[in-house]
C-alpha positions, 0 to 999 in steps of 0.5 A: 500500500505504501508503494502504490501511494508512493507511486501516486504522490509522484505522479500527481507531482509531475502532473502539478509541476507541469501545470504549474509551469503551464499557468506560468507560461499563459500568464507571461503571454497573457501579461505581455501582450496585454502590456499597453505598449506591446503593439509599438514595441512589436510594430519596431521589432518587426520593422527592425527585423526587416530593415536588418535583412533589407539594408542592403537590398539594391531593389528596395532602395531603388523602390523606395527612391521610385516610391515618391514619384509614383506617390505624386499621382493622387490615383496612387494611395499606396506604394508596393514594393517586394523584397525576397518574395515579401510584399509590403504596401507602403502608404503614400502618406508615408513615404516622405517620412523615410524608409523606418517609417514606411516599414513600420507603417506597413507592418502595422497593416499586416500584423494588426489591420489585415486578417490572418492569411493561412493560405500563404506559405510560412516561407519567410519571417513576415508570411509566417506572421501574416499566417499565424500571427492571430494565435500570438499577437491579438486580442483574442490571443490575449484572451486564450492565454488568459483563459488558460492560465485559470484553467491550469491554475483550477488543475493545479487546485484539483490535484493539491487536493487530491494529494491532500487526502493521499499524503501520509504527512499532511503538515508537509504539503506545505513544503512540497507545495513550495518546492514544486512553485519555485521549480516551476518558476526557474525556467521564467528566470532563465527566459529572463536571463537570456532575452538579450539572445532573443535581440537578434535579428528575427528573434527580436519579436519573440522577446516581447512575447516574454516580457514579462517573464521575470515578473512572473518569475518573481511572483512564483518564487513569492509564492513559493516561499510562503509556502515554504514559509508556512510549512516549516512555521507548522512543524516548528508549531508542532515541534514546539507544542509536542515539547510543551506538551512532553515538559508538561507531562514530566511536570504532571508525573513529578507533581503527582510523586511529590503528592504521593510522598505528602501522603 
């Protein structure tokens, strides 16, 4: 019997951990997407991305040059220009504002004005986020994330009770409960602690995503710690009264000899 709860405990602990660190991971892409300035920083990114690959792209500079005096025909209310099989439309409002400008314009349009196209080929950096870029940079993506965050955080209710009712020590959850927080929060730590790395070129958009790692971190390792906190302040609560209650009893025993001597 004891093998098999056992057994049980160190399931339901791996099941806890991972959706422990679940939650951890849809409250980091809920927080960061939800950032007021998340749009802006994402818009810079991407149009950094693409300055960086473009910058010496001859055809793009000759378009960009051309782009003014295509502009001039007020027929023409946007400029489009193709770059290693990526289209990007360029107001004409914007062009006199420069390259940065225009860049930033037009993935401003695709990324958060235009609808989601899955029917073209994830082929380059700016057609996968035209693709797919519902799933990481909208409201509704905010939303999901949010939803499972509670979600995993429901689960991970679910199964701290049901180790409640299969442990032997009870005092002790506490403890172990702590232990499983603060191991899910290192993964946030080490996110935080590479980020710089995800400045690079196209991985510069993804560093948004997990902006908020390190405070999420941060949250976890409180939480962590207060159960940590309350386990050990139980069993030294316990410990304490067992001693009380042991000195309490060896006064008992030596009031009662001294009562038996009187007598």
């Amino acid at each position: 019997m004891g093998m098999i709860r056992g057994i049980l405990i160190w399931i339901l602990s791996v099941l806890l951990l991972i959706s422990l660190t679940f939650g951890n991971l849809a409250l980091t892409l809920s927080l960061s997407i939800g950032q007021e300035n998340f749009r802006e920083d994402l818009i810079k990114n991407i149009a950094s991305v693409i300055s960086e690959e473009t910058g010496n792209d001859e055809q793009l500079n000759i378009s960009l040059q051309n782009a003014d005096e295509y502009c001039e025909n007020k027929n023409n209310t946007e400029f489009t220009l193709e770059s290693e099989g990526t289209e990007i439309r360029i107001p004409c409002e914007k062009i006199s504002e420069g390259s940065d400008a225009v860049i930033e314009e037009s993935v401003n349009d695709m990324v958060f004005e235009q609808e989601s196209n899955e029917n073209v080929e994830c082929d380059n950096a700016i057609n996968c986020f035209a693709k797919y870029k519902n799933l990481l940079f909208s409201e509704e993506a905010r939303n999901y994330w949010n939803k499972m965050f509670y979600f995993s955080l429901f689960a991970s209710l679910i199964l701290v009770g049901i180790m409640f009712f299969i442990v032997e020590e009870k005092l002790s959850l506490p403890i172990s409960l702590g232990i499983l927080v603060l191991i899910s929060s290192v993964p946030f730590f080490v996110i935080n602690f590479i980020l710089p790395a995800f400045r690079i070129s196209f991985l510069k958009p993804v560093s948004i995503l997990f902006s908020q790692s390190y405070f999420v971190f941060l949250l976890m390792l409180s939480v962590g710690i207060a159960l940590l906190i309350l386990g050990f302040g139980i069993k030294f609560f316990k410990l304490g009264y067992k001693i009380s209650e042991m000195f309490s009893k060896k006064s008992d025993k030596k009031s009662n000899k001294k009562g038996e001597m009187n007598n």
